[in-house]
C-alpha positions in Angstrom: -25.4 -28.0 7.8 -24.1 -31.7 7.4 -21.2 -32.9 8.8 -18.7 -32.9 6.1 -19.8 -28.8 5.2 -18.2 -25.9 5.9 -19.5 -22.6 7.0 -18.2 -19.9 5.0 -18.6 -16.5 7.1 -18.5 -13.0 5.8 -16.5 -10.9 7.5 -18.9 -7.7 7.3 -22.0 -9.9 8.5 -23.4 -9.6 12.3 -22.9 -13.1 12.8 -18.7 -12.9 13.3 -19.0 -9.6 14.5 -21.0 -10.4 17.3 -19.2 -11.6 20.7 -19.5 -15.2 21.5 -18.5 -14.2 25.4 -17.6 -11.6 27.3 -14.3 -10.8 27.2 -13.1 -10.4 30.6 -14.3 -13.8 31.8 -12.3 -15.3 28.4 -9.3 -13.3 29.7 -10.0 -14.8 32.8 -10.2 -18.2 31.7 -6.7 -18.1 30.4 -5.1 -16.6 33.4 -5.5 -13.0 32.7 -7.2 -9.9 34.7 -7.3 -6.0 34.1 -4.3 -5.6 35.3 -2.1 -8.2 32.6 -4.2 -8.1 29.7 -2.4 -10.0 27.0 -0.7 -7.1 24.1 -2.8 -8.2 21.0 -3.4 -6.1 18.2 -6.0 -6.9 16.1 -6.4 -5.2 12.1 -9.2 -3.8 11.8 -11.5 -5.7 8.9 -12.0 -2.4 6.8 -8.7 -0.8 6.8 -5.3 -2.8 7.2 -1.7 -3.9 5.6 -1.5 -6.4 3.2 1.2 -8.8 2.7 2.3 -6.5 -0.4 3.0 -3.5 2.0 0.1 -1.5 1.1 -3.2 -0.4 2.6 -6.5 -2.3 1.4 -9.9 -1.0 2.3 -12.9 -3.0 2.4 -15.9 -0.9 2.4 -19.2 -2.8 2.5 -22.1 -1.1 0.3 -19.9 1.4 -1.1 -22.1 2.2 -4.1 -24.8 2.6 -1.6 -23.4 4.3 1.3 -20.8 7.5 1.2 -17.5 6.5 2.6 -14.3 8.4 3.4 -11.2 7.8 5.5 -9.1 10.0 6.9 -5.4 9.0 7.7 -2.8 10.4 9.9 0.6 9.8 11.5 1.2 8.2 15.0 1.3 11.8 16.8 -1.9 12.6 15.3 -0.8 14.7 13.0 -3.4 14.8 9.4 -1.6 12.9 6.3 -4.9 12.8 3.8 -8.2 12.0 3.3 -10.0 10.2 0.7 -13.3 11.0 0.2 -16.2 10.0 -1.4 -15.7 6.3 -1.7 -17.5 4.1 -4.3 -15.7 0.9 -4.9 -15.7 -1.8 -2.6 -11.9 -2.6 -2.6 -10.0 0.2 -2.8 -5.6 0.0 -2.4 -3.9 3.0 -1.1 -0.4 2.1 -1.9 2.0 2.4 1.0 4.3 5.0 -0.8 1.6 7.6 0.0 3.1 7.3 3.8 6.5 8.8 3.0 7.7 6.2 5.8 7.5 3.1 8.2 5.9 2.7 11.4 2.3 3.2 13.1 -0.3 5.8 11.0 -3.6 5.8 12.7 -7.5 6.3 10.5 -10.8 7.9 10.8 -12.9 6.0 8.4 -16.5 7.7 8.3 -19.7 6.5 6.6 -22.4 8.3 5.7 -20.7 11.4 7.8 -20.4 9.5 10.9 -17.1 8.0 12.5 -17.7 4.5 12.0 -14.1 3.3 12.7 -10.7 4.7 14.5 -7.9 2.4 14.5 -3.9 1.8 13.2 -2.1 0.2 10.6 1.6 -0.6 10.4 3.8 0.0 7.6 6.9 -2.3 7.5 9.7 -1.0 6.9 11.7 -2.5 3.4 15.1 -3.8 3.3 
């Protein structure tokens, strides 16, 4: 790559999802241990809020693989699921929720849990 390129990653590719270092010693190296771990949520890269308020999924391979998410409320408690999965981009739109606040997912591919994480849904003025 010359100097004046840039590197254009993808975010399903192993390259940015492998750790560059470990993470304690990074926590470390800014002043933090086990014990004040910084509060940082992350989205997760196939299921999160958009800036429109809605929920976007991102599923790799979808006319190749069999994908389905599961969705639920922040006690746990089953919403939906969707199931069988064949686009690639996919927009659940945030009305489905009946509310704001935390909902938590199961997304599954090829029958296995690949992914359980949360999404926020902001409330609207």
């Amino acid at each position: 790559m010359s100097a004046g390129q840039k590197k254009v990653l993808d975010p399903f590719s192993a390259e940015i999802n492998k750790p560059t270092r470990n993470m304690d010693s990074t926590l470390k190296a800014n002043g933090y241990d086990s014990r004040n771990k910084p509060n940082i949520f992350v989205p997760s890269v196939y299921v999160y809020t958009a800036r429109d308020g809605n929920i976007h999924l991102n599923l790799p391979d979808a006319n190749t693989k069999k994908y389905s998410v599961k969705f639920f409320d922040e006690n746990d408690n089953f919403l939906f699921e969707i199931k069988n999965l064949k686009e690639q981009s996919l927009i659940v739109d945030k009305t489905n929720f009946y509310h704001a606040g935390w909902f938590k997912f199961e997304l599954y591919v090829d029958e296995k849990l690949k992914e359980k994480h949360k999404f926020y849904i902001e409330r609207e003025f």
